[in-house]
N, CA, C and O atoms as CSV, one atom per row, in Angstrom:
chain,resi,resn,atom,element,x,y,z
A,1,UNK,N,N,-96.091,84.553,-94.442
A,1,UNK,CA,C,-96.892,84.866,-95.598
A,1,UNK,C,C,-96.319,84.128,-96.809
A,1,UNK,O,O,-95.123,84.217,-97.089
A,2,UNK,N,N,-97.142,83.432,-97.490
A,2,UNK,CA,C,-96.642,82.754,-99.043
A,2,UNK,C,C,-96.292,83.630,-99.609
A,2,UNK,O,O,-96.813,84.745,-99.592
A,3,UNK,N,N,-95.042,83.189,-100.410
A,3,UNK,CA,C,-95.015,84.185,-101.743
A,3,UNK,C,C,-95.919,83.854,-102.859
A,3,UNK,O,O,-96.619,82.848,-102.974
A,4,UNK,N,N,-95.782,84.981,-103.766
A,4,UNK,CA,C,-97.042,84.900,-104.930
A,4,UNK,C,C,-95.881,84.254,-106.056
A,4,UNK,O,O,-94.661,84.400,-105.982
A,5,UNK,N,N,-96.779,83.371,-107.295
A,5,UNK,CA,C,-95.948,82.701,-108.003
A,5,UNK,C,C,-94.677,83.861,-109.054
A,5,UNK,O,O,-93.705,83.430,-109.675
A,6,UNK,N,N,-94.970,84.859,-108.987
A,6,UNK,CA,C,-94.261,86.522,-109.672
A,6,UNK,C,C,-93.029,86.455,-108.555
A,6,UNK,O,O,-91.855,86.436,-108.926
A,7,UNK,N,N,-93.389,86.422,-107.220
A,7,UNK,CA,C,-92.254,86.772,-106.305
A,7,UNK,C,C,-90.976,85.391,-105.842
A,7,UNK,O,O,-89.942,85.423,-105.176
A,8,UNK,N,N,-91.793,84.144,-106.678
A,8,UNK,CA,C,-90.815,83.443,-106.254
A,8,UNK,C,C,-90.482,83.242,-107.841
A,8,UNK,O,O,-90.005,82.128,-108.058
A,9,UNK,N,N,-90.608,83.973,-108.872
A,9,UNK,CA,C,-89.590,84.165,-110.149
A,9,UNK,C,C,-88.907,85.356,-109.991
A,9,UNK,O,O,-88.217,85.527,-110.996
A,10,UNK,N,N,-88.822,85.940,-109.480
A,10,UNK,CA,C,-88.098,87.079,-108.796
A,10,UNK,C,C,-86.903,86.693,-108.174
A,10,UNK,O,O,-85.751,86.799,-108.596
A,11,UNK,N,N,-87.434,86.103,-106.822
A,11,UNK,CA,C,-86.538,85.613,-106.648
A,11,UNK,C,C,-85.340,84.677,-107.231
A,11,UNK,O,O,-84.186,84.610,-106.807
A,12,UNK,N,N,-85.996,83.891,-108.445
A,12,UNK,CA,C,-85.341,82.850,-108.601
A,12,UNK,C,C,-84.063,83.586,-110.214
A,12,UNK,O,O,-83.020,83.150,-110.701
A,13,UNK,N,N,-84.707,84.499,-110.428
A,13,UNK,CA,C,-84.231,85.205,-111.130
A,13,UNK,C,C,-82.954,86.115,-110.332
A,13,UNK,O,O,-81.912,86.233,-110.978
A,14,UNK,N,N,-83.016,86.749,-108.962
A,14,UNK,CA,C,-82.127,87.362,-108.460
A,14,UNK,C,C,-80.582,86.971,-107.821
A,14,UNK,O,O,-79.443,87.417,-107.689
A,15,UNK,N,N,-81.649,85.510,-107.466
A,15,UNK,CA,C,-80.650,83.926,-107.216
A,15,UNK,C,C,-79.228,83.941,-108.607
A,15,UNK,O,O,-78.039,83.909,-108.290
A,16,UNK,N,N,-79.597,83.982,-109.734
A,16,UNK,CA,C,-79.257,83.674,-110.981
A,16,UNK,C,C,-78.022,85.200,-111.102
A,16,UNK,O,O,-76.811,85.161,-111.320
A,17,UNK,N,N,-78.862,86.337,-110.877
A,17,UNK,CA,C,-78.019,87.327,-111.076
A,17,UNK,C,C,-77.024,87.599,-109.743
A,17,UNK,O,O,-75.967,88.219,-109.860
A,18,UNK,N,N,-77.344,87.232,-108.884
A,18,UNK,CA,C,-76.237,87.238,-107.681
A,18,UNK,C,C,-74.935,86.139,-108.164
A,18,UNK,O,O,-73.756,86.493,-108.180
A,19,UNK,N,N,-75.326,85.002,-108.479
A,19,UNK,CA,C,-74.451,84.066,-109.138
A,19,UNK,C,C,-73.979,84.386,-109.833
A,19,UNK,O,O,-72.930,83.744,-109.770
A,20,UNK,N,N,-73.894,85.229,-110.890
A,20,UNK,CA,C,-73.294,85.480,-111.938
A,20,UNK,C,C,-72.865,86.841,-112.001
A,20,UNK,O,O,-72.655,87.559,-112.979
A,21,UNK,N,N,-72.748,87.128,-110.417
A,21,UNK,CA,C,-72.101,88.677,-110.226
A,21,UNK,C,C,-72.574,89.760,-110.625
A,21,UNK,O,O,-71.901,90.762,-110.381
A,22,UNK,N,N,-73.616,89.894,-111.217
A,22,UNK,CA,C,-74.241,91.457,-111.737
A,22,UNK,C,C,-75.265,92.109,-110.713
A,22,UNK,O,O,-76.201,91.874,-109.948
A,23,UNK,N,N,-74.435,93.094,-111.231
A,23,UNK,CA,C,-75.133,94.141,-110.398
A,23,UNK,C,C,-76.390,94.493,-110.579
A,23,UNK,O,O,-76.679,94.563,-111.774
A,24,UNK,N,N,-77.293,94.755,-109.813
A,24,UNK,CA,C,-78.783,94.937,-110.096
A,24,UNK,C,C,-79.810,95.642,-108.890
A,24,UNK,O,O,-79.286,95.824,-107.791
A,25,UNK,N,N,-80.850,95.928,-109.017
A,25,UNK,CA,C,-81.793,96.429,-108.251
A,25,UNK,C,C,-83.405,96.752,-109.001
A,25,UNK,O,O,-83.788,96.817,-110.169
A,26,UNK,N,N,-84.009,96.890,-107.795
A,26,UNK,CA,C,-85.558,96.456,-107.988
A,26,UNK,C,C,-86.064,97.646,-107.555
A,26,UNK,O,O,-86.128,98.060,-106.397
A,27,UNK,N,N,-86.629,98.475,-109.169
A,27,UNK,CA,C,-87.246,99.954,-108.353
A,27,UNK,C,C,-88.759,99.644,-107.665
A,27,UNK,O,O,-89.645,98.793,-107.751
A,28,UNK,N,N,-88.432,101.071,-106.819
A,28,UNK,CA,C,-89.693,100.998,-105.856
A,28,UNK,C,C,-90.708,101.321,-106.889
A,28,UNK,O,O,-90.616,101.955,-107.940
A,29,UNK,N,N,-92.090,100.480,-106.087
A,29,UNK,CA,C,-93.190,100.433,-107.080
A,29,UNK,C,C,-94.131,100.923,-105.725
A,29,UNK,O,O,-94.865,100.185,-105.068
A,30,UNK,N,N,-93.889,102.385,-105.507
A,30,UNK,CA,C,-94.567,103.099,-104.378
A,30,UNK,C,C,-95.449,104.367,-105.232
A,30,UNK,O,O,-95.655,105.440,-104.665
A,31,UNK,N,N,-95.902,104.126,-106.549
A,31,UNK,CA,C,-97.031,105.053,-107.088
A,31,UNK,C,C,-96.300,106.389,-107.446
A,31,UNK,O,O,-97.007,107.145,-108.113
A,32,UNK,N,N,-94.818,106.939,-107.103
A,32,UNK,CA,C,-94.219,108.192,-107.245
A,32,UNK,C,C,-93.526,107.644,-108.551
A,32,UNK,O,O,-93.532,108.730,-109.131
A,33,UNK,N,N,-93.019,106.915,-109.329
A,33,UNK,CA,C,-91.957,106.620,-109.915
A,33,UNK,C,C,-93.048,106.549,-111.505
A,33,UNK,O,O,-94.093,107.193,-111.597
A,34,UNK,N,N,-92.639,105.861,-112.344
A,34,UNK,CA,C,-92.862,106.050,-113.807
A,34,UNK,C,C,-93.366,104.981,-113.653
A,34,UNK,O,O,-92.825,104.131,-112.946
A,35,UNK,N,N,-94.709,104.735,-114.381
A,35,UNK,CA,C,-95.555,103.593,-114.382
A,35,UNK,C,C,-94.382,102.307,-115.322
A,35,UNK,O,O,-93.232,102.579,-115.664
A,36,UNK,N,N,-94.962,101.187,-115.521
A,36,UNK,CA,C,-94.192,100.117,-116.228
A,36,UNK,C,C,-92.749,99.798,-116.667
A,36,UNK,O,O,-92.214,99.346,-117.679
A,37,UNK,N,N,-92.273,100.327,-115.192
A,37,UNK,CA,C,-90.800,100.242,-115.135
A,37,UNK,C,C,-90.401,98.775,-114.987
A,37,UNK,O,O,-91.069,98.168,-114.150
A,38,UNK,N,N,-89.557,98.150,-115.551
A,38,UNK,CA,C,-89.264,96.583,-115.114
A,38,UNK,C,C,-89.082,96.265,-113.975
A,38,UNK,O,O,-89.019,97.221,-113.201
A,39,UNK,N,N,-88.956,95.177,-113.495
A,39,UNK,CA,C,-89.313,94.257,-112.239
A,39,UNK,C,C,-87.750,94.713,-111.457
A,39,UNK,O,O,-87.543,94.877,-110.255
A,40,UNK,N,N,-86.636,94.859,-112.790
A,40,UNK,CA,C,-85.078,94.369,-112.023
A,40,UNK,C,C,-84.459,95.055,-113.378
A,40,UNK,O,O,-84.802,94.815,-114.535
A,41,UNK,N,N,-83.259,96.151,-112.837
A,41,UNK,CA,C,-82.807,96.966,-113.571
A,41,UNK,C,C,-81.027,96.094,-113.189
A,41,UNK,O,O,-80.569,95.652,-112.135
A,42,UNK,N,N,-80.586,96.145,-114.268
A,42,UNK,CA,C,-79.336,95.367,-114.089
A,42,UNK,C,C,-78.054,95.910,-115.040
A,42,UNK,O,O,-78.246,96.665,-115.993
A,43,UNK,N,N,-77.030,95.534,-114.739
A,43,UNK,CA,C,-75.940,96.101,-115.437
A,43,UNK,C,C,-75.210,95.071,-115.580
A,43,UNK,O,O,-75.102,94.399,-114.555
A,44,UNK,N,N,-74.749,94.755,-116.346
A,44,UNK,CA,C,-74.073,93.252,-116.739
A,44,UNK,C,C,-72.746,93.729,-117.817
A,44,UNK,O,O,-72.992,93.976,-118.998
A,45,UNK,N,N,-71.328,93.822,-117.257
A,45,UNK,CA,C,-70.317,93.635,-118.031
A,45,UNK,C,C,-70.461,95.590,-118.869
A,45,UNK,O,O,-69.940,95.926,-119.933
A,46,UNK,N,N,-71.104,96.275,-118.165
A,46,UNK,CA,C,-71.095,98.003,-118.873
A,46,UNK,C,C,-72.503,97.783,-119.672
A,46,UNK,O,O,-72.785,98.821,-120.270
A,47,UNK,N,N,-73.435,96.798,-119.862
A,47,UNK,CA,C,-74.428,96.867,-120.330
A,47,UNK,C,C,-75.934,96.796,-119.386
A,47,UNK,O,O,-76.372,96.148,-118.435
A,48,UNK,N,N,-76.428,97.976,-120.374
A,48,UNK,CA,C,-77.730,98.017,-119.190
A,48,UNK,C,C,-78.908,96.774,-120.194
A,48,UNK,O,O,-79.120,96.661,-121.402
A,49,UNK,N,N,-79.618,95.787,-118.592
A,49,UNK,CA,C,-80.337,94.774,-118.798
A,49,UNK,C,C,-81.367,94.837,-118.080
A,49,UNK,O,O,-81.330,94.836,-116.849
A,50,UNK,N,N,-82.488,94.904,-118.824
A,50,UNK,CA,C,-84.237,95.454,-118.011
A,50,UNK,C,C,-84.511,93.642,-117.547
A,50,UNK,O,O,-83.807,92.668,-117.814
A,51,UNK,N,N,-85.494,93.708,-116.962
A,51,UNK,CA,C,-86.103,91.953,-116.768
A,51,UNK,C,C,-87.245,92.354,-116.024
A,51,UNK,O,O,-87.197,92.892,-114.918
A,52,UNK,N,N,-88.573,91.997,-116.845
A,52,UNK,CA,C,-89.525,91.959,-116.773
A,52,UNK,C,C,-89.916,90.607,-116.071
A,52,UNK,O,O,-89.394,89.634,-116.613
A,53,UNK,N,N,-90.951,90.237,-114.670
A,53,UNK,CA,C,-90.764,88.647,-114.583
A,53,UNK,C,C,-92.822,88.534,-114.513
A,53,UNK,O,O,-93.602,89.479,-114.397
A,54,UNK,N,N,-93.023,87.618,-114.588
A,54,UNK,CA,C,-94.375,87.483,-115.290
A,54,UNK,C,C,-94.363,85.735,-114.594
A,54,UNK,O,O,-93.431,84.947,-114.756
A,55,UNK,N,N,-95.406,85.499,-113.963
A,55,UNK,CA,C,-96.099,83.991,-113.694
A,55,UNK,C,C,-96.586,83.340,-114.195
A,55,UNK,O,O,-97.648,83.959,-114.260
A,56,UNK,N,N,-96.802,82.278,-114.806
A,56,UNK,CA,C,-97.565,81.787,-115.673
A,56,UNK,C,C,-97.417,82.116,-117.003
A,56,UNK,O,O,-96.310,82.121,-117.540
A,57,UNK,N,N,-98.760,82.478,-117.764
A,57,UNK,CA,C,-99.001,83.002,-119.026
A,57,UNK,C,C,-99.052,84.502,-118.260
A,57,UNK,O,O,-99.454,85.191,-119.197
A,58,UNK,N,N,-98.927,85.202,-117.400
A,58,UNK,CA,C,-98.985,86.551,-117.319
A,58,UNK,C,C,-98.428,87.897,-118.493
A,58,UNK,O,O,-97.246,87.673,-118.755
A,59,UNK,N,N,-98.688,88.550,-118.872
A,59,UNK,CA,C,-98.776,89.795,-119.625
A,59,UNK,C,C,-98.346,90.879,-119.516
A,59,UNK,O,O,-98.645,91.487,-118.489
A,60,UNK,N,N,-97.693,91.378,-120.278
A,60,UNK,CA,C,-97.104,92.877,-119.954
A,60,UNK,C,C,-98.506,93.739,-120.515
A,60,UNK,O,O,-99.375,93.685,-121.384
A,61,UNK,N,N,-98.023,94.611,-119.287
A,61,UNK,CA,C,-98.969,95.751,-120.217
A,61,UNK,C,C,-98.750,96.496,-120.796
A,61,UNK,O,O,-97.545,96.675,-120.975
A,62,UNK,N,N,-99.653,97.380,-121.443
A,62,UNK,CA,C,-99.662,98.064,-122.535
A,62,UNK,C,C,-98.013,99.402,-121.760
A,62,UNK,O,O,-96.999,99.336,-122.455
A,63,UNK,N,N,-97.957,100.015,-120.986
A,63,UNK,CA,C,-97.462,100.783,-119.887
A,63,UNK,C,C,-95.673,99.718,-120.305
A,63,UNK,O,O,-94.736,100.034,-121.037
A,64,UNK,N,N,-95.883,98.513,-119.474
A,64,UNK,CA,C,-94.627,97.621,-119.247
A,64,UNK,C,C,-93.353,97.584,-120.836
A,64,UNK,O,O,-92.135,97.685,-120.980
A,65,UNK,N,N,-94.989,97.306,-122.066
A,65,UNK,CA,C,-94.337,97.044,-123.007
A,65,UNK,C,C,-93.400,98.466,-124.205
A,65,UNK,O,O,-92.637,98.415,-125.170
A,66,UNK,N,N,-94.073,99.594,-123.365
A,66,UNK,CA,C,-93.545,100.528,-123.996
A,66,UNK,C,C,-92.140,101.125,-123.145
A,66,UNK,O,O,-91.348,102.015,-123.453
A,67,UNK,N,N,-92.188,100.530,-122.354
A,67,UNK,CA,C,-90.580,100.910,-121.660
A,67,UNK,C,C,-89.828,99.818,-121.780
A,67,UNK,O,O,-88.940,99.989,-120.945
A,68,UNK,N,N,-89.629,98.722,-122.351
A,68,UNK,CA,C,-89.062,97.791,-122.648
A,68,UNK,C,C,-88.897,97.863,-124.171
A,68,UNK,O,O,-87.890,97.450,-124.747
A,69,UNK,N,N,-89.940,98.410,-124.779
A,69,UNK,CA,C,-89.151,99.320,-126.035
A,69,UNK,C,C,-88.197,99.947,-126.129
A,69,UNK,O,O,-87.175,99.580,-126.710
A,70,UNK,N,N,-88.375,101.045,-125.549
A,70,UNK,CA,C,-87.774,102.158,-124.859
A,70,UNK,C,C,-86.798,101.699,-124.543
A,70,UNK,O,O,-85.977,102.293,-125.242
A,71,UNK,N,N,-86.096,100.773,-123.729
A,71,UNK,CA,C,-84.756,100.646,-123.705
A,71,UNK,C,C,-84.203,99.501,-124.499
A,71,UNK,O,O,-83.010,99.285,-124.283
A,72,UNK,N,N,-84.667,98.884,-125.185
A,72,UNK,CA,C,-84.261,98.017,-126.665
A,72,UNK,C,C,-83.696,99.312,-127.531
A,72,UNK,O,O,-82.492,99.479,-127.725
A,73,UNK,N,N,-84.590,100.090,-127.962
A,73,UNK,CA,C,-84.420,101.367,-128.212
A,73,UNK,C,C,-83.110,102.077,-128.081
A,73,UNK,O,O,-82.352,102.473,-128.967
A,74,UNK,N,N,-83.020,102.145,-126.871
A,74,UNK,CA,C,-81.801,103.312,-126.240
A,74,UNK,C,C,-80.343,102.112,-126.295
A,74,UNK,O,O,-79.181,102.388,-126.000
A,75,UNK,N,N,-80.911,100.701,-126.791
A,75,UNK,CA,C,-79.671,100.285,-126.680
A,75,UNK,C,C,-79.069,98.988,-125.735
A,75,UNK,O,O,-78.134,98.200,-125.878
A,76,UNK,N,N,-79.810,99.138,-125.000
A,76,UNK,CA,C,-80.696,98.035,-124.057
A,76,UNK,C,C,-80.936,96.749,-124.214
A,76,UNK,O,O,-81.070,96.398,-125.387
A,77,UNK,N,N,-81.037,95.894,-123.365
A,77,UNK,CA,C,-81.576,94.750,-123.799
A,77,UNK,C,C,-82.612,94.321,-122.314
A,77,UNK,O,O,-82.296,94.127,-121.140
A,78,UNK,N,N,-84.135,94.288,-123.136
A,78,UNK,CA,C,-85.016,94.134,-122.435
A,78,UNK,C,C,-85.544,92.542,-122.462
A,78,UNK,O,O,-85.888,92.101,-123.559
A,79,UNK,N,N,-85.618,91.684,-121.311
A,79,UNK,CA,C,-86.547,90.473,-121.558
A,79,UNK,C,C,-87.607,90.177,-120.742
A,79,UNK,O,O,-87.910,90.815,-119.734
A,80,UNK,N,N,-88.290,89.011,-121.261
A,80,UNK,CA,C,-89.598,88.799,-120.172
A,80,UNK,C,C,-89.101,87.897,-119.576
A,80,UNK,O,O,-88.207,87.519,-120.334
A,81,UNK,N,N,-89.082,87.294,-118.717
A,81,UNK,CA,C,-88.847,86.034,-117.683
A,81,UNK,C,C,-90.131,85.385,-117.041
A,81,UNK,O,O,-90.817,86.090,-116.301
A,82,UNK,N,N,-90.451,84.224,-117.258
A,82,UNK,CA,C,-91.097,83.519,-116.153
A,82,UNK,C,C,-90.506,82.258,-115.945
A,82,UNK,O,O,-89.291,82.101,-116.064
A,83,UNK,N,N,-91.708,80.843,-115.475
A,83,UNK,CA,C,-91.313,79.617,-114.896
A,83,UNK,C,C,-90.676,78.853,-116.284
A,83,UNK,O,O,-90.069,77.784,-116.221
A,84,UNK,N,N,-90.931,79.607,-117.555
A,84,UNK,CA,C,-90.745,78.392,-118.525
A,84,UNK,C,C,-89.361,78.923,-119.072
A,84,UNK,O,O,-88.720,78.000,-119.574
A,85,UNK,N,N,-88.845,79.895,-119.111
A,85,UNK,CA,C,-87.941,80.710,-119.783
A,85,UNK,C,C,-86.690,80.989,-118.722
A,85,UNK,O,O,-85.593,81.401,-119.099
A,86,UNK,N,N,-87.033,80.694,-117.305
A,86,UNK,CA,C,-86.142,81.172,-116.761
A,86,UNK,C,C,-84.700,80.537,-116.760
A,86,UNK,O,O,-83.811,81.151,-116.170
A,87,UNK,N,N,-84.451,79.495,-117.307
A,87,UNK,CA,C,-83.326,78.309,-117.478
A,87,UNK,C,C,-82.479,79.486,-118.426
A,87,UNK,O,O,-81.298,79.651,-118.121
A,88,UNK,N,N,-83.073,80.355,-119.629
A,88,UNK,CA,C,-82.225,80.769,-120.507
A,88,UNK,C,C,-81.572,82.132,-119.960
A,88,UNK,O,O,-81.092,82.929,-120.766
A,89,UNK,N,N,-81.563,82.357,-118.745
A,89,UNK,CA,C,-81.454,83.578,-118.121
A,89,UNK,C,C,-79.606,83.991,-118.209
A,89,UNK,O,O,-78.961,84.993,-118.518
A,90,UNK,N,N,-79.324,82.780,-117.810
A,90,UNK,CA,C,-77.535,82.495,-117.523
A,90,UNK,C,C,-77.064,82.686,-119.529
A,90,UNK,O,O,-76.088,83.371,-119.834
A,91,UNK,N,N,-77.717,82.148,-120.369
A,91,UNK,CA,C,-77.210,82.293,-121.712
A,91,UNK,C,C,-77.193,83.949,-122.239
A,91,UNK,O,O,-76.281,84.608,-122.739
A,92,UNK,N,N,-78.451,84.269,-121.936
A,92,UNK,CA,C,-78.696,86.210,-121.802
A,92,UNK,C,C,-77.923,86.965,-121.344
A,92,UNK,O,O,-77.641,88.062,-121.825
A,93,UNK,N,N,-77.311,86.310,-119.996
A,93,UNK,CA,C,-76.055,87.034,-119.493
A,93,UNK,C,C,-74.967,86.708,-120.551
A,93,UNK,O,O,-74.507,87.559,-121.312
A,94,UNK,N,N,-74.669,85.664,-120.536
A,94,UNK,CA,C,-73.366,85.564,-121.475
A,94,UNK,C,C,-73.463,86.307,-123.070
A,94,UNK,O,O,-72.480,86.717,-123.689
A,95,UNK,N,N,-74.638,86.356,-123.468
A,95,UNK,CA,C,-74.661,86.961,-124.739
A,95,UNK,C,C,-74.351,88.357,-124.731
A,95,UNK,O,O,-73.780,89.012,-125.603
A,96,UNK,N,N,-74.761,88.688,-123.728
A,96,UNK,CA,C,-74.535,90.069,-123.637
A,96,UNK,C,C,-73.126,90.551,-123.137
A,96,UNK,O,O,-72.717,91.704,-123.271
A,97,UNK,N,N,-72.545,89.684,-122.637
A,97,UNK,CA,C,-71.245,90.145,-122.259
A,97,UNK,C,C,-70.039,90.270,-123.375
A,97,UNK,O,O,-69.077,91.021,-123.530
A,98,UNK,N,N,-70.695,88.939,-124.195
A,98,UNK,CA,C,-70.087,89.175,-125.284
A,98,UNK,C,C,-70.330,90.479,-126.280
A,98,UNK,O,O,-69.688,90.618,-127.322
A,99,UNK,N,N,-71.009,91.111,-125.975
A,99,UNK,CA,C,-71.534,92.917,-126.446
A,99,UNK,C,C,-72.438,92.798,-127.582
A,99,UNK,O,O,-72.351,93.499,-128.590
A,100,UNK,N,N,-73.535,91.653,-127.338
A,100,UNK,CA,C,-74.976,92.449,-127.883
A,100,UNK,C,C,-75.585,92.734,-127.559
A,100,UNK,O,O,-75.916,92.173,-126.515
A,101,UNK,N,N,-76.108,93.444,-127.847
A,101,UNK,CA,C,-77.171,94.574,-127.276
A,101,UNK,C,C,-78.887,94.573,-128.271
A,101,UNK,O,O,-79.333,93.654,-128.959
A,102,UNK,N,N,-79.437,95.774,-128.027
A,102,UNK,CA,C,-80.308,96.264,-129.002
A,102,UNK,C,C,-81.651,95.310,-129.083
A,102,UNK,O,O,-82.502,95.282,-129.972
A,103,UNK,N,N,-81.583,94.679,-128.093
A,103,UNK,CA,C,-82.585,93.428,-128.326
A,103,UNK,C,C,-83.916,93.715,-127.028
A,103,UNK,O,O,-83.728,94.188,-125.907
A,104,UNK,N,N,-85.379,93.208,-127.690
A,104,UNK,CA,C,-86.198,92.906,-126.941
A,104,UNK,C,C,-86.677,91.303,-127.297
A,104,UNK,O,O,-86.603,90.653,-128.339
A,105,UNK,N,N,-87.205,90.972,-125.931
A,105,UNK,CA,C,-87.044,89.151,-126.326
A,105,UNK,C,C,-87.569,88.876,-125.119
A,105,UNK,O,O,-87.214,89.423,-124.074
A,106,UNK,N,N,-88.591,87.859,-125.241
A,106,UNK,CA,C,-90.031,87.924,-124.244
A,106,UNK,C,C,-89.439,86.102,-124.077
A,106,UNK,O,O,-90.348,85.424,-123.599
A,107,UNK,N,N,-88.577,85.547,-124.276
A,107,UNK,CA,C,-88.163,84.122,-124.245
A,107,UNK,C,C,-86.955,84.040,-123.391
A,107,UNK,O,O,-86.596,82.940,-122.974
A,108,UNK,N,N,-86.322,85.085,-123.109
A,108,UNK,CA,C,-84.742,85.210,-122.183
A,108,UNK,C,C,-83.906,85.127,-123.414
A,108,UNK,O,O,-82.679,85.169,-123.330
């Protein structure tokens, strides 16, 4: 079966976080759980890191974008990822290790 262009930024995104040692996981999206939860819940250096991944021009929704508030919010640092943004993924890690936080950012 092909992957869809979402599942091979996923992947290429998980590629990135295995490399760079962080810990992470992909909640189940089985209809029981909280609608517009991110794609990939991650922990990087004691900091929690949401990653939203999107194909193309794809869109968060209305649902996606209020829990990516939500943890900008709580402290968090939420981003969007796709094919054009995904290069800045490795700099996101490092920024954050260096301990900023508090950020939402749809560019990596």
């Amino acid at each position: 079966m092909a992957k869809t262009p979402e599942a091979k930024v996923k992947d290429a995104v998980k590629k990135m976080l295995d490399a760079n040692g962080v810990y992470y996981f992909m909640p189940a999206a089985n209809g029981y759980g909280r609608a517009g939860i991110p794609d990939i819940v991650c922990c990087v250096n004691g900091y929690f890191l949401a990653i939203e991944c999107k194909a193309g021009n794809g869109k968060t929704t209305a649902l996606q974008d209020r829990e990516l508030d939500a943890i900008a919010g709580a402290g968090g640092v939420a981003i969007l990822i796709n094919e054009t943004n995904i290069s800045s993924l490795p700099e996101t890690l490092d920024y954050i290790t260096k301990g900023h936080r508090n950020e939402r950012s749809t560019n990596g």
